[in-house]
C-alpha positions in Angstrom: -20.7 -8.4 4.6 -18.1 -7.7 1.8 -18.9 -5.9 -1.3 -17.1 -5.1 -4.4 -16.9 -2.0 -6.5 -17.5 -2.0 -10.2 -17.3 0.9 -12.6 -21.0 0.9 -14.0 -20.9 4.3 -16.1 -19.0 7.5 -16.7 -20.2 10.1 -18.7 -19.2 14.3 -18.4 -22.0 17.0 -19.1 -21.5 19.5 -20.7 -23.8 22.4 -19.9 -24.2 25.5 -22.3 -25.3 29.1 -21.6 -28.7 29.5 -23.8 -29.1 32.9 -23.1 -31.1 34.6 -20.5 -34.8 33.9 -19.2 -36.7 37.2 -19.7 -38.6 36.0 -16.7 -36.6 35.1 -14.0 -33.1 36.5 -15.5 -31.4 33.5 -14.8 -29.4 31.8 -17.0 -31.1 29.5 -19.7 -28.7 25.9 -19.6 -28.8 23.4 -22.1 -27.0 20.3 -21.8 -25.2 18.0 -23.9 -24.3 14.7 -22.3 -21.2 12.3 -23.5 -21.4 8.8 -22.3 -18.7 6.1 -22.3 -15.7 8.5 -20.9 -13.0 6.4 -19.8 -12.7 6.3 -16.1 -9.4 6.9 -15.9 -9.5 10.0 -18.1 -8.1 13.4 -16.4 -9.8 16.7 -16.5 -7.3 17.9 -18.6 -8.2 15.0 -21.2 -11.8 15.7 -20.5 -11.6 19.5 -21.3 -9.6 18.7 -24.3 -12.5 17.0 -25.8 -14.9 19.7 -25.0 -13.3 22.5 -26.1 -12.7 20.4 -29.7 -16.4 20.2 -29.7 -17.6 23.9 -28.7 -16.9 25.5 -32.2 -19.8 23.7 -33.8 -22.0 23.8 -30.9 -25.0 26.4 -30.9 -24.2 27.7 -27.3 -21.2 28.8 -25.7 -19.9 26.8 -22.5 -21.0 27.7 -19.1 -19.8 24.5 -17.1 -18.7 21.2 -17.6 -19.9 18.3 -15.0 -17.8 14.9 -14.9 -20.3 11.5 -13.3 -19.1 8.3 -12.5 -21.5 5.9 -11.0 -20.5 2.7 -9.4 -22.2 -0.5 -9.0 -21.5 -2.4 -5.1 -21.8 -6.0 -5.5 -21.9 -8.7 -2.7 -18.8 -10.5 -3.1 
């Protein structure tokens, strides 16, 4: 059986340090998702975006999480 692969989505997260949990004393992570990142883009294109964004963000950056999903089609 032969399948194709088609780009379905791409999007990076961006996940911010929210302070600490009293509780546990883990980290408290917020996330703030981009959709509609070219595929082709490279990390360095990627971070350049990011870091252009962090100065009016509430939270500073802890991590930043690239996804690509793909779609595998019967051909």
């Amino acid at each position: 059986m032969a399948a194709v692969e088609n780009a379905y989505r791409s999007g990076v997260s961006v996940k911010l340090n929210a302070g600490v949990n009293p509780v546990s004393g883990g980290m408290v992570v917020r996330s703030l998702s981009l959709g509609k990142v070219v595929r082709g883009a490279d990390k360095d294109q990627i971070m350049n975006v990011v870091e252009a964004l962090t100065p009016v963000l509430d939270y500073g950056l802890a991590r930043v999480e690239r996804t690509e999903v793909t779609v595998l089609e019967l051909a």
